[in-house]
N, C-alpha and C positions, 0 to 999 in steps of 0.2 A: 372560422378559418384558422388551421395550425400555426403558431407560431413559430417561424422558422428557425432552426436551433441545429446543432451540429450533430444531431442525431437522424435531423429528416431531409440536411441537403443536400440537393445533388452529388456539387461537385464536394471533393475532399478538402479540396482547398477555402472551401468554405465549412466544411464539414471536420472531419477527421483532424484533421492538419490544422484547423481554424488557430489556435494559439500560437504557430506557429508564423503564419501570415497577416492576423490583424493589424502590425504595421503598414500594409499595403492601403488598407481599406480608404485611408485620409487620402488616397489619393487615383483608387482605380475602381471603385465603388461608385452606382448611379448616384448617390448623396454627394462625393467627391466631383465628380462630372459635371455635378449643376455648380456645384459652389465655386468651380475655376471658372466656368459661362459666367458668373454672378460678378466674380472677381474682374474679369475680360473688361465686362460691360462697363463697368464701374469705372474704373482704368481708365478706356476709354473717353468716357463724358467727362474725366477732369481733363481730362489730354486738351478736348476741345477749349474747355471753358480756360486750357493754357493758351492757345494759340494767340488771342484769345478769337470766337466767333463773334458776329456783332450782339447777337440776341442774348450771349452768352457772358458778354464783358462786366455785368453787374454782378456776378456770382462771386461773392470774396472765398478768395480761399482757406479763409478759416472754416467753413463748409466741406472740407476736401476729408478732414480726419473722420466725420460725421459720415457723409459717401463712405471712407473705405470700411466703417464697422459697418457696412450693408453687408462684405462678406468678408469680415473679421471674427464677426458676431455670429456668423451662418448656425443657425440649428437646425436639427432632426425636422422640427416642427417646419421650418422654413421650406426644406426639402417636400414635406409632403405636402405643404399649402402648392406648390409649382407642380407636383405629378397630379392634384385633385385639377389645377387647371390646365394641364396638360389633357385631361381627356373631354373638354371643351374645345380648345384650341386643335385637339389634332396635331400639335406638333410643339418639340420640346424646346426649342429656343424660344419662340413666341413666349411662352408661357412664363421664360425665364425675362425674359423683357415687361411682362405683366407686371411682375413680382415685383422688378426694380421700381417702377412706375408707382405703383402702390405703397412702398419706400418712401417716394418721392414726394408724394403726397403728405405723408405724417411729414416730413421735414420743409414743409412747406413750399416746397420747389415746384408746385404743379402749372406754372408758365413754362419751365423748362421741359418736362417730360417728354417733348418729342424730342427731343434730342439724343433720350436715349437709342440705342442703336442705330442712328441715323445715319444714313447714307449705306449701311454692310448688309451682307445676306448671311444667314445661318453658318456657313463654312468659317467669315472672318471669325468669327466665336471659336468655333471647333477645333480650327484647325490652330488656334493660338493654346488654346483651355485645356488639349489634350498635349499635346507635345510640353507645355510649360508642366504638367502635373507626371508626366514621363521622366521628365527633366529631373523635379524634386524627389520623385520618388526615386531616382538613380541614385540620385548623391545624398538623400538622407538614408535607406534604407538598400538597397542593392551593394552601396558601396562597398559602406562599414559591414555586410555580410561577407564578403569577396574579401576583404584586407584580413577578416580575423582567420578565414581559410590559409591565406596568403602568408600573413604571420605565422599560425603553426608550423605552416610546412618551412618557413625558416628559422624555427625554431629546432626543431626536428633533425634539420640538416648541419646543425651546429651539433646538435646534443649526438648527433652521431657522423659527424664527418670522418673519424678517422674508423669505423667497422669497416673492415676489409668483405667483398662478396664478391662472391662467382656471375659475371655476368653472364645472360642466358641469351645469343643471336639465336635467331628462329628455334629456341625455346633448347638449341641446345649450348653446353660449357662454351664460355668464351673470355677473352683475354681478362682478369678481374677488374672489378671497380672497386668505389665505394658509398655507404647504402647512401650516407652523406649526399653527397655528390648526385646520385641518382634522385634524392629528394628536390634536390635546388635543379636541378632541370625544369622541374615542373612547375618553382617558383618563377624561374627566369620568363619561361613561355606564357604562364597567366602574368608576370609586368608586361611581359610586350604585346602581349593582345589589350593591355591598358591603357598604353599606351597608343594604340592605335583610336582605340574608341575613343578616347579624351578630343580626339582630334574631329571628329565626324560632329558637325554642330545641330541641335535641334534648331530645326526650321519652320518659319510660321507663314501662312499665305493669308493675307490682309492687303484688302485690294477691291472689295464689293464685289456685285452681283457677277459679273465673268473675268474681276482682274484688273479693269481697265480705271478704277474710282470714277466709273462714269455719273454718278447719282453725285458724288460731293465735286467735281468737276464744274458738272451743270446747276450745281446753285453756288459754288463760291469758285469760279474758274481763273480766280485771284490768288489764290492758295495754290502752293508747290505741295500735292498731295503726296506723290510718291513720299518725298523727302519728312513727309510727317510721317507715313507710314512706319518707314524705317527707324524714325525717331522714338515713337512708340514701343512698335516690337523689342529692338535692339535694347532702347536707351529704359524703357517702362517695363519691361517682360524682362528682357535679359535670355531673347531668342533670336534669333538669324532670321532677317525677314528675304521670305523668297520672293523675287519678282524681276521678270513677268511670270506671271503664273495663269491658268485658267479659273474657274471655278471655286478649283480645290488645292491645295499643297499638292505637287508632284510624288511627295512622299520618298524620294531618291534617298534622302538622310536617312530617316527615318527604316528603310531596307536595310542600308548601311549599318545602322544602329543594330539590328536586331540580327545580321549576321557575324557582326562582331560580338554579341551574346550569344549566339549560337557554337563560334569557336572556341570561348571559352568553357563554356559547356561542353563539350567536345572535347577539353584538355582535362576537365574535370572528370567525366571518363574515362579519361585513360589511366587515370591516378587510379581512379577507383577500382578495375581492372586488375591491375599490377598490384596494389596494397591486398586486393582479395589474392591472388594467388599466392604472393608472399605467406598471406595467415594459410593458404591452403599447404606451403611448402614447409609449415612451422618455422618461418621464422619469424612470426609474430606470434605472441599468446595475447591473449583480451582480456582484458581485467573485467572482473565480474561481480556484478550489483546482488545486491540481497535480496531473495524474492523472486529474480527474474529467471524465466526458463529459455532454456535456448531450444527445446526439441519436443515438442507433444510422447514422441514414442521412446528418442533416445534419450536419457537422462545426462551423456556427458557430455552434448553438444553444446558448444559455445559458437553458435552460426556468424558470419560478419556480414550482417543483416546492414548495420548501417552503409556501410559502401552498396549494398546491392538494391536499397531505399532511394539511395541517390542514384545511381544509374535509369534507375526505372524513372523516376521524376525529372532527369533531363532529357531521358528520352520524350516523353511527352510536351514538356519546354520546348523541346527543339525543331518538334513535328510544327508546333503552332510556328512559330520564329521562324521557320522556312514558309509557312502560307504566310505569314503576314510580310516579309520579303518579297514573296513573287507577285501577291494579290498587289498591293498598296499603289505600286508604280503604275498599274494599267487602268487607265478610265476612259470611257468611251467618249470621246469629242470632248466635250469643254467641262463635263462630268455626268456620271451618273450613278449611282446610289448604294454601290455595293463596298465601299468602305465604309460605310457611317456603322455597320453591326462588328464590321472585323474591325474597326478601333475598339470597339466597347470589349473586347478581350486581351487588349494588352496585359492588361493584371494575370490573366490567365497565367501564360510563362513565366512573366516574372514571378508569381506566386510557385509554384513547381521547382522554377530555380533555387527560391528563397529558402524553400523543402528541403532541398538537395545539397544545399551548401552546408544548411543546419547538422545533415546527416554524415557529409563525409568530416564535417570538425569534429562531431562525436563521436565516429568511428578513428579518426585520428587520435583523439585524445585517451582512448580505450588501450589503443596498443603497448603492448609489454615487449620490448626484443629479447628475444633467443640468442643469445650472441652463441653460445656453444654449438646450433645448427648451421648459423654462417661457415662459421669453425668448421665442424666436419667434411661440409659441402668443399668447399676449398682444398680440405685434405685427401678427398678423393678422387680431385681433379688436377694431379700433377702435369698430366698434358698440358693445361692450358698455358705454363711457361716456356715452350717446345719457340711460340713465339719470340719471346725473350731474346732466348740462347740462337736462334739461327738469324736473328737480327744483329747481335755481338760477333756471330761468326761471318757475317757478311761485310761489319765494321772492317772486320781484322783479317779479309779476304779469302776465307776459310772457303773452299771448295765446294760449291752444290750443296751451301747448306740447309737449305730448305726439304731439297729430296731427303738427306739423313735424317732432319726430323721425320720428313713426313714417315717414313721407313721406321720409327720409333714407335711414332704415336698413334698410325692406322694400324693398331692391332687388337683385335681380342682381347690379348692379356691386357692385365691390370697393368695403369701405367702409375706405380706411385713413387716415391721420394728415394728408393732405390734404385729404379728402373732407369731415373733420372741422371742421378749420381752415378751409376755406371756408366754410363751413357758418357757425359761429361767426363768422368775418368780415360776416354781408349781416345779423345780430341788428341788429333797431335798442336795444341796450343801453348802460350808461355804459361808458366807458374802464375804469372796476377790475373792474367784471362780466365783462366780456371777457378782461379779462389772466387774471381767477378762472378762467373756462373754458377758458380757451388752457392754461392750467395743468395741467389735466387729465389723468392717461395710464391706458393699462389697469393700468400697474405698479404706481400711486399711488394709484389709485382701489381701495384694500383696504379702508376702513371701521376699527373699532377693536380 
């Protein structure tokens, strides 16, 4: 059998990309999968042995540090001992339940052993194991990806807030900005879509075989079940326990969760977009590596490959991030079986995004400004302070002044810094009005 290596796998993201994504793997890889079920489980049985259960009241809790190196301690090895008896059992939480068992035993706890998993079906596992390792993998690795994007681009907007530019409505001259300014737009929109997200809680459905703790009910109907539940999830996990629930997690967060990755991805886009047309308008140059080629045929190309790296990889992100929104919500009656494969690709997007992020800070951090093409552009766009001036003339009740400009500026000719200044000269306005608009330039007419 080949060993699978980044030369023969499928996806890229295991493949190609591989360096760039093996921080995911601790946490959306089948090895990561089992070891949060491991972790659940484990959790679990001391939870009980807190209440405490009767059978369970002898177990000192100097025993509990021992438990959690069950999967503290987790290895490769461990992983594959659980998949060799997963094709025994037929199925993968059993086998993750074998495993602890078998634990149990070397630690001499084999009077307690049924208590592992006792009383839950396959979901209370799952549906805590995936969203808790969703969870970590956001705020260890998603995050700090997303802030140092976030970071450049206010770094960016510092280092060039005052470059005066021509802004472009539907791609033609429009009243100027600055590039500054236009950079922290897209700072501002990626904090409040973070804003958003921070708010939207991972949710976990722990609750037994349909929801109801009928199974821990009916042998200790003494015990206020829900309220352990919640004590667990909440107070043990440090996830939002959903209930009533059925079968499975409703998954409603969790859509939430990934369309608010999707809109940020979606903002990421747009940068990437506008920074490519920018390098296409030469107002960016690329700083360039030793060695590297930009163009098989052309020798002087300097392509902005990295923004168009990332567009393509959140495209792909975003395709998935929309199925796993619309799929997730919908289960037939009390469940049935078609989210257990579309969870096992969450890594999927997130990996693509993590791509993508990687790619537009590279291509951020490439950029060279052209400040002399800003310059030009502006200088042969006198029109666009036509704005300015018939706003000053409206102040100061100057007659139809809009029609004059417009009569100025919808012409053929070239309207430049003359065309202007005449223009302004034949005003019947006061001597400071005039010096005010004489004032004028496309560089200075940026606003606040």
């Amino acid at each position: 059998m080949t060993t699978l290596n980044e030369l023969n796998a499928i996806s890229p993201i295991d493949g190609r990309y591989r360096s760039k994504t093996q921080n995911l793997a601790p946490f959306f890889s089948e090895e990561a999968l089992i070891k949060y079920r491991v972790l659940v489980e484990v959790e679990y049985f001391i939870a009980l042995c807190e209440i405490p259960l009767p059978q369970l009241q002898d177990i000192n809790s100097d025993l509990f540090e021992s438990l959690r190196n069950i999967y503290k301690n987790f290895s490769t090895e461990d992983a594959l001992w659980i998949k060799e008896t997963e094709k025994v059992t037929n199925h993968d939480v059993k086998a993750v339940e074998y495993f602890i068992k078998d634990a149990f035993e070397k630690l001499g706890l084999s009077q307690h052993k049924e208590f592992i998993h006792f009383g839950l079906t396959s979901q209370d596992i799952n549906n805590t194991a995936i969203p808790l390792s969703t969870k970590e993998a956001f705020e260890q690795v998603y995050m700090p990806s997303l802030i140092a994007v976030i970071s450049k681009l206010k770094e960016l907007s510092v280092e060039w807030k005052d470059i005066p530019m021509l802004a472009r409505t539907h791609g033609q001259p429009a009243s100027p900005t600055r590039l500054g300014k236009e950079i922290l737009v897209f700072v501002e929109r990626l904090e409040e879509q973070m804003r958003l997200l921070f708010n939207i809680p991972f949710a976990a459905k722990f609750g037994g075989a349909t929801g109801n703790f009928n199974a821990h009910h009916v042998a200790y109907p003494q015990i206020d079940w829900k309220q352990f539940g919640t004590k667990f999830v909440e107070i043990g996990l440090g996830l939002q326990h959903s209930f009533p629930t059925t079968q499975i997690e409703h998954y409603d967060h969790f859509a939430a969760f990934f369309d608010g990755l999707k809109r940020i991805n979606n903002i990421i886009i747009d940068l990437d977009r506008d920074i490519w047309t920018y390098v296409s308008m030469d107002y960016f140059k690329q700083k360039i590596k030793a060695g590297e080629i930009g163009s098989s045929a052309m020798p002087h190309k300097v392509n902005p490959i990295d923004f168009e790296n990332s567009e393509g990889n959140l495209g792909i992100a975003n395709a998935i991030f929309e199925h796993l929104a619309a799929k997730l919500p919908i289960s037939r009656l009390q469940r049935d079986l078609t989210d257990s494969t579309v969870l096992r690709n969450i890594g999927v997007p997130v990996g693509h995004t993590i791509i993508a992020f990687e790619a537009t800070l590279k291509g951020l951090n490439k950029l060279l400004l052209n400040e002399s093409k800003f310059a030009e552009d502006l200088e042969k766009n006198w029109a666009v302070v036509a704005e300015a001036i018939q706003t000053i003339l409206r102040r100061e009740a100057y007659p139809n002044p809009y029609e004059a400009l417009k009569g100025l500026t919808r012409t053929n000719e070239a309207i430049d810094k003359n065309a202007i200044h005449n223009f302004i000269a034949t005003l019947e306005v006061s001597d400071s009005v005039r010096a005010e608009l004489m004032a004028i330039t496309p560089s200075n007419y940026t606003g606040i």
